[in-house]
C-alpha positions in Angstrom: 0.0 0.0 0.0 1.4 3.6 -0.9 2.0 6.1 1.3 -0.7 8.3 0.1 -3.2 5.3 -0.3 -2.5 4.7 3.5 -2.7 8.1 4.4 -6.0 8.5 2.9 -7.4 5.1 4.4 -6.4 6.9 8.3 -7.5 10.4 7.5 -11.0 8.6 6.5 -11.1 6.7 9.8 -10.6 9.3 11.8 -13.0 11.6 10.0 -15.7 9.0 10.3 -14.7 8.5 14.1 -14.8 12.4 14.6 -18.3 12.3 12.5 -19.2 10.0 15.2 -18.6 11.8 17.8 -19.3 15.2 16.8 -23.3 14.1 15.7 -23.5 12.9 19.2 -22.1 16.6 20.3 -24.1 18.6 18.2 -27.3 17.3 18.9 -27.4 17.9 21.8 -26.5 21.5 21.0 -29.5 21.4 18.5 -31.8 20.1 21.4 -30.8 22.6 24.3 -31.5 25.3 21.6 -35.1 24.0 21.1 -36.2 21.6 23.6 -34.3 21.1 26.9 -35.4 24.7 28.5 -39.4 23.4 28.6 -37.9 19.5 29.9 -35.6 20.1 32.3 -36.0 24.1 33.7 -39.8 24.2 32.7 -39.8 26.2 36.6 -37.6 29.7 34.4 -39.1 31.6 32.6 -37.8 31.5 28.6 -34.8 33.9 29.2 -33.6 32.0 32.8 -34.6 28.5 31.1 -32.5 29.2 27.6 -29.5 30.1 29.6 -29.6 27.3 31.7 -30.5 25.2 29.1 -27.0 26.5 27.1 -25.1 26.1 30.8 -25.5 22.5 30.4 -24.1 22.5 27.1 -21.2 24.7 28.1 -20.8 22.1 30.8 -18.6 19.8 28.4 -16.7 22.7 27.7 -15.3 22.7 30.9 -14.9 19.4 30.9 -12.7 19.3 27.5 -9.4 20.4 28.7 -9.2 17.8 31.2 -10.6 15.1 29.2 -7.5 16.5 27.1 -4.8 16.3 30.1 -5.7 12.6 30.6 -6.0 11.2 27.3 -3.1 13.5 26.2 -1.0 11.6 28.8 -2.2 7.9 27.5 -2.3 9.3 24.1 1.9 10.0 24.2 2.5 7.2 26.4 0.5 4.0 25.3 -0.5 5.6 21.4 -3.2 7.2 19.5 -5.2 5.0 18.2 -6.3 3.0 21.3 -7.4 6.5 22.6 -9.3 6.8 20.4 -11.5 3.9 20.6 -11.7 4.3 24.2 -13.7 8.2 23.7 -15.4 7.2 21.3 -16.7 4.2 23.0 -17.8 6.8 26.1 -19.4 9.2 23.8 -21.6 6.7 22.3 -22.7 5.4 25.7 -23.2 8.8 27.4 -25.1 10.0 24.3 -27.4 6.8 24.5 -28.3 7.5 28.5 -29.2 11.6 27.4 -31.3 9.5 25.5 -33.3 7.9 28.2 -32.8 9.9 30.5 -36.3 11.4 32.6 -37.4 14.7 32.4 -38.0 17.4 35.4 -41.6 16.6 34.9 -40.8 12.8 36.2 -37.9 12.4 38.5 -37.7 16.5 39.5 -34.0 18.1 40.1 -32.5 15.0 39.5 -33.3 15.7 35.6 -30.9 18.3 35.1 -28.3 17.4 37.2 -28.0 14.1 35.6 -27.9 15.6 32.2 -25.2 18.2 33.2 -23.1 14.8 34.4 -23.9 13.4 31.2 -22.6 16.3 29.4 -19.2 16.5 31.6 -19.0 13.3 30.6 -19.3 13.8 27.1 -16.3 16.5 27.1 -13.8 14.6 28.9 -14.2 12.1 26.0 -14.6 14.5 23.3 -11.5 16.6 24.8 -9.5 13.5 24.2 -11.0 12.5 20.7 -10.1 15.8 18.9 -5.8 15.8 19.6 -5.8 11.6 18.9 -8.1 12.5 15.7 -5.6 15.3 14.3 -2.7 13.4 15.1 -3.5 10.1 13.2 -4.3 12.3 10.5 -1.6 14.7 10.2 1.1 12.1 11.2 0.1 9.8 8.6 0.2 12.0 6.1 2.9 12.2 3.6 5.7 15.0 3.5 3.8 18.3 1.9 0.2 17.0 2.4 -0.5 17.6 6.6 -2.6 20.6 5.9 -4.8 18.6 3.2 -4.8 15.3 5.2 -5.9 17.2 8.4 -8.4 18.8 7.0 -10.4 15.6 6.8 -10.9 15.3 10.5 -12.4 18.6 10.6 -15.0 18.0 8.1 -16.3 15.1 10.9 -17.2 18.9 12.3 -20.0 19.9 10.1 -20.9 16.1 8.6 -21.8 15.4 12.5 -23.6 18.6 12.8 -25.4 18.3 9.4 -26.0 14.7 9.7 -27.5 15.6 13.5 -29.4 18.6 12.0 -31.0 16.1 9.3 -32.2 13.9 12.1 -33.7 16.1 13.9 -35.6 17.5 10.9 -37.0 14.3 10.5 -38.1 13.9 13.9 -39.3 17.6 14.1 -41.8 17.4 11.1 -44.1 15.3 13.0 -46.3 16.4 15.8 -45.3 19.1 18.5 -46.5 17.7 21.2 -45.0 14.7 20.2 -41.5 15.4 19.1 -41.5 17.3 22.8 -42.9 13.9 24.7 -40.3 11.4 22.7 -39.1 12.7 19.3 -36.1 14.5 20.8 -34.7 11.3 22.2 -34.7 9.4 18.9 -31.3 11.3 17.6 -29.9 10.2 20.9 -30.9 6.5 20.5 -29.5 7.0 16.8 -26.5 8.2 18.1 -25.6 5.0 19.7 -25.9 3.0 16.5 -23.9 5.4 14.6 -21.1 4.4 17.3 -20.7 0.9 16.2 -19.2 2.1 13.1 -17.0 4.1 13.9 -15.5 1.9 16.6 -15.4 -0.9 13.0 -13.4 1.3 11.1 -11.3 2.7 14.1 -10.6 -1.1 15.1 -8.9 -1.5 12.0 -6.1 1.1 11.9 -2.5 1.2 13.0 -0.4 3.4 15.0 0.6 6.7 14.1 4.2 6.1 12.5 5.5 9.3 14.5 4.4 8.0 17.6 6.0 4.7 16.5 9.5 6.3 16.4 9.4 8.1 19.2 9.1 4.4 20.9 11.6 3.2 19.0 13.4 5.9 19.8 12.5 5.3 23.6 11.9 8.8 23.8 8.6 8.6 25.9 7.9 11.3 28.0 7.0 9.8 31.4 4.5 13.1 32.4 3.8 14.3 28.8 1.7 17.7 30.5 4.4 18.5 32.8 6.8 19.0 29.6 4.4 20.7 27.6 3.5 23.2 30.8 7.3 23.9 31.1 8.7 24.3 27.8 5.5 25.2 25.7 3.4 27.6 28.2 3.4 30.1 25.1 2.2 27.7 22.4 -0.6 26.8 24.8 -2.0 30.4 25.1 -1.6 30.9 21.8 -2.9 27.9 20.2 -6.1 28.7 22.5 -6.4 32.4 21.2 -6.4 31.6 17.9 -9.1 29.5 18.1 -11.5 32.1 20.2 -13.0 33.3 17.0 -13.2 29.8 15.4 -15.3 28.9 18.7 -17.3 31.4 18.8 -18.3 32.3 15.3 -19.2 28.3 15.2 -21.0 27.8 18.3 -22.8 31.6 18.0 -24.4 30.1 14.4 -25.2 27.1 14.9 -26.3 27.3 18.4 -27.1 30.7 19.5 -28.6 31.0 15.7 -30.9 28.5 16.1 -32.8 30.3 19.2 -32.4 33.6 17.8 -33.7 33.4 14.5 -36.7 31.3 16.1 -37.4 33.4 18.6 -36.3 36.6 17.7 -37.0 36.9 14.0 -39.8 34.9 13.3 -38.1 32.1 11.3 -39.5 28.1 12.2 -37.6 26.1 14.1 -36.8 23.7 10.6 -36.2 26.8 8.5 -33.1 27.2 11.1 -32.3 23.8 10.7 -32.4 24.2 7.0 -30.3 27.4 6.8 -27.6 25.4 9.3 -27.9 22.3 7.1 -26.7 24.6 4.4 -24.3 26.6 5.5 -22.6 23.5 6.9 -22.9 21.3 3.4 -20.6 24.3 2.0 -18.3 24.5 4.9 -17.9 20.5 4.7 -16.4 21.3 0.5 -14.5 23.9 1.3 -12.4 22.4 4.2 -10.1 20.6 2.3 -9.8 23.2 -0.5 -8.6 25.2 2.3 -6.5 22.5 3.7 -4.8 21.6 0.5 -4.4 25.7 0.4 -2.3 25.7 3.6 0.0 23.5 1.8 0.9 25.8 -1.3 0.5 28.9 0.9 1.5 28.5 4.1 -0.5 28.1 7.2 -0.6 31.4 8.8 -2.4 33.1 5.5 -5.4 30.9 5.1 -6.0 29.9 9.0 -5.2 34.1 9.0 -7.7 35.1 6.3 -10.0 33.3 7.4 -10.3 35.0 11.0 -10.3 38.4 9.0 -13.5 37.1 7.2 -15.3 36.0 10.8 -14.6 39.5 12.2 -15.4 41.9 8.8 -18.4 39.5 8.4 -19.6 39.5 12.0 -22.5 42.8 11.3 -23.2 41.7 7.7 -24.3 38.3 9.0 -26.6 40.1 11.5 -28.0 42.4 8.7 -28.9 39.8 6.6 -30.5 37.6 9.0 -32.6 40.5 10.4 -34.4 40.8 7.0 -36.7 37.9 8.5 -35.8 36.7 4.4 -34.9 32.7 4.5 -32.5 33.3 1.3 -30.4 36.3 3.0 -30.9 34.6 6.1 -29.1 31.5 4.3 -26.5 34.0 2.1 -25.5 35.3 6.0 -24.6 31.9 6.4 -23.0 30.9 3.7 -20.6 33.7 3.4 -19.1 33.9 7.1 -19.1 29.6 7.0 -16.8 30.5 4.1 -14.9 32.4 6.5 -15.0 29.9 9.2 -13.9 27.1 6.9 -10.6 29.2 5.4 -9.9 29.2 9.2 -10.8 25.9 10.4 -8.9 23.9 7.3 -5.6 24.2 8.2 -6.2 24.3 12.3 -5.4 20.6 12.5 -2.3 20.8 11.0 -1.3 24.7 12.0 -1.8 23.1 15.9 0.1 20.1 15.3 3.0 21.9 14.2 3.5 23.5 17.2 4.7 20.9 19.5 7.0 18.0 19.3 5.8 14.4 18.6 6.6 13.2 21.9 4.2 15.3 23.7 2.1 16.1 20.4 -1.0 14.6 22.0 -0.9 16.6 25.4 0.4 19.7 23.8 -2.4 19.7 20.8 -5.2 18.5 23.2 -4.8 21.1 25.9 -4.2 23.9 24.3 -7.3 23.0 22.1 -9.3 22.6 24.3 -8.4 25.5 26.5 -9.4 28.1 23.6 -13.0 25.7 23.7 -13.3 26.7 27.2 -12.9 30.4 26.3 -14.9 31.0 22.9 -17.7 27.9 22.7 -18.3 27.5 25.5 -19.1 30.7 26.8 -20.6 32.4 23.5 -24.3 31.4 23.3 -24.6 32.0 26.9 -22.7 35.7 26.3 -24.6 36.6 23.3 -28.2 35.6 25.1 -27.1 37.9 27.8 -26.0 40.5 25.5 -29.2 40.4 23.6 -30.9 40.6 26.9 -29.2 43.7 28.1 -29.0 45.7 24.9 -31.8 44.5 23.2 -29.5 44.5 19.7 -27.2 42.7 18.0 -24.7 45.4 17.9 -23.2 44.1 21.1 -22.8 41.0 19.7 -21.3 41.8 16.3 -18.6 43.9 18.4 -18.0 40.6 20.7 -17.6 38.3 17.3 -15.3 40.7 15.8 -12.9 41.3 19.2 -12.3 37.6 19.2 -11.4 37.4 15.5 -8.8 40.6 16.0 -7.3 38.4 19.3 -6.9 35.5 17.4 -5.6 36.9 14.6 -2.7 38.6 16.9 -2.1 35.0 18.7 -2.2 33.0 15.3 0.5 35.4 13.7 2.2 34.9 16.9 2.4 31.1 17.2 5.7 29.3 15.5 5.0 26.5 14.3 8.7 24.7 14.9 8.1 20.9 13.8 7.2 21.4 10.5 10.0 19.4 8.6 10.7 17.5 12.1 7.3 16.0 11.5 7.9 15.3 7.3 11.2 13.8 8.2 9.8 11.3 10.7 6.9 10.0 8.3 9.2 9.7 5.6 12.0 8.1 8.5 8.8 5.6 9.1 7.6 4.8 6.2 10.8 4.5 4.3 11.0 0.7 5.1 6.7 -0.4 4.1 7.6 1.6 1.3 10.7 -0.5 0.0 9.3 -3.8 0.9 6.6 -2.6 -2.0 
């Protein structure tokens, strides 16, 4: 098998894997924007109840960076891949419980408090999944090729979100009163299927060849965080601010979106799902365009002109979608996705890059995870206050296009020192598979 071929068999596995995963992550997004407030806070009124509903969701947030501290550690000590079947694995099965889990109306307090475990849960895994994901990706891939190859474990980002979306249109068409008494939980349910295979396809690959010669090597780092936190305390901040406008451009679209256009503009809850759907169908094609791009151009200008499209599009997306008009509403969309995706391409391999194979998987993970923490997590619950308490969107746009200036400071900041380190030690690996061809 060629290099390539095998590259291109891994970055497939891991972007089914991360579809996985992120479809179990997303709906629950989709449902705390439409459905957990009236289950599980039905004693707030719609303000109180929306931002506790979006508290849960931010509660994997928090979780993410330690989920990425401990399967960073196992992840440069034992390998990638069998992370990666172990988050998974928890995902699917924490996904399935939201599933069946009771509402207020049955079991009281113990409702929501379950279903924030649940979702703390669901970040430790997920802050584990993302780093592994990248790194079987990006280290597989051959010299020239880790900004295209990468990219493919970021499209699991909007083929789990559109693939969630899709269910939940299904489920959503029929009755109200039903969808709100069982339909919500079917996606859940689904969810649990869907993690079969990917744990198939995960099952089947090998070990990232980088991680294999740092064993050979026997170059393991005994307390991969420790390392990282001594020698790479910049590369942390800085991967994590130049992700805040990634985060929050994402999450304030498809999440925040999502309540605001329903309840705000007068849009249905499915024409929100529709305009989502779209937006992420485009952003799914142009992530490896943007990836492959990375690789001719350089990292720094795409992931960078991308972030200057989030912030100069940050008003123009509110203007459109105040029109109450589905197709500007979807244009809105479509255009600052564009910018999202320029940005997001590359990330996988733009992270990577900054930290040494050795402690790759701690180094990527954490500081990851900690710009999660900063931009997702917080922006729905930030831009529902901010609506709140200015009554406008101004506040918002101005919030959206701060982030994208700080990230575009800490982006053209971050050195990314193991580029031909990395190229060097897949071609080191591979040289031997490649002769016995």
């Amino acid at each position: 098998m060629s290099l390539i071929s095998r590259s291109g068999k891994v970055g497939f596995a891991s972007a089914v894997g991360t579809t996985v995963e992120w479809y179990d992550f997303f709906i629950y997004g989709t449902a705390a924007g439409l459905v957990f407030n009236k289950l599980f806070f039905p004693e707030f009124d719609a303000l109180i109840g929306t931002l506790l509903s979006f508290a849960t969701f931010s509660a994997a947030f928090v979780a993410r960076p330690i989920g990425g501290v401990i399967f960073g550690h196992f992840g440069d000590r034992l390998g990638r891949k069998s992370m990666l079947v172990l988050t998974l694995s928890i995902m699917g099965a924490t996904t399935f419980a939201v599933g069946v889990l009771p509402s207020y109306q049955t079991i009281g307090v113990a409702a929501p408090l379950i279903l924030v475990s649940l979702r703390f849960i669901q970040g430790l895994s997920l802050g584990g999944e993302y780093g592994g994901a990248v790194l079987m990706a990006v280290e597989h891939a051959p010299p020239g090729r880790r900004g295209y190859y990468g990219s493919w474990v970021q499209m699991g980002v909007p083929t789990g979100l559109m693939l969630g979306n899709a269910v939940f249109l299904a489920f959503s068409a029929m009755d109200p009163d039903a969808f709100m008494a069982w339909g919500w939980r079917m996606p859940f349910l689904i969810g649990g299927v869907f993690v079969v295979s990917g744990l198939i396809v995960r099952l089947k690959l090998g070990e990232s060849p980088e991680f294999d010669q740092v064993k050979h090597e026997k170059d393991v780092v005994r307390l991969p965080i420790a390392v990282v936190l001594r020698k790479y305390p910049k590369e942390l901040l800085l991967t994590g601010g130049a992700y805040l406008s990634i985060g929050v451009t994402f999450y304030l679209t498809t999440v925040f979106g999502l309540s605001y256009g329903a309840q705000q503009l007068g849009f249905s809850r499915n024409e929100m799902l529709w305009i989502v759907l779209g937006a992420m169908a485009l952003t799914f094609i142009m992530l490896p365009l943007f990836g492959a791009l990375s690789d001719r151009l350089g990292r720094k200008l795409v992931f960078g002109g991308g972030t200057i499209a989030m912030g100069l599009l940050a008003f123009p997306w509110f203007w459109l979608l105040n029109t109450g008009s589905f197709v500007w509403a979807l244009v809105a969309y479509l255009l600052i996705c564009a910018g999202f995706a320029a940005a997001f391409g590359p990330l996988a391999a733009f992270f990577a890059e900054a930290f040494e194979p050795k402690i790759r998987y701690s180094g990527i993970s954490f500081g990851y995870t900690l710009g999660t923490l900063a931009s997702s997590a917080l922006a729905p619950i930030i831009a529902t206050w901010l609506l709140d308490r200015t009554g406008g969107y101004s506040a918002i746009a101005w919030y959206m296009l701060g982030t994208a200036v700080l990230s575009l400071v800490c982006a053209l900041a971050l050195r990314t020192s193991y580029t031909s380190d990395a190229d060097e030690a897949v071609t080191t690996v591979t040289r031997p598979f490649q002769a016995a061809e």
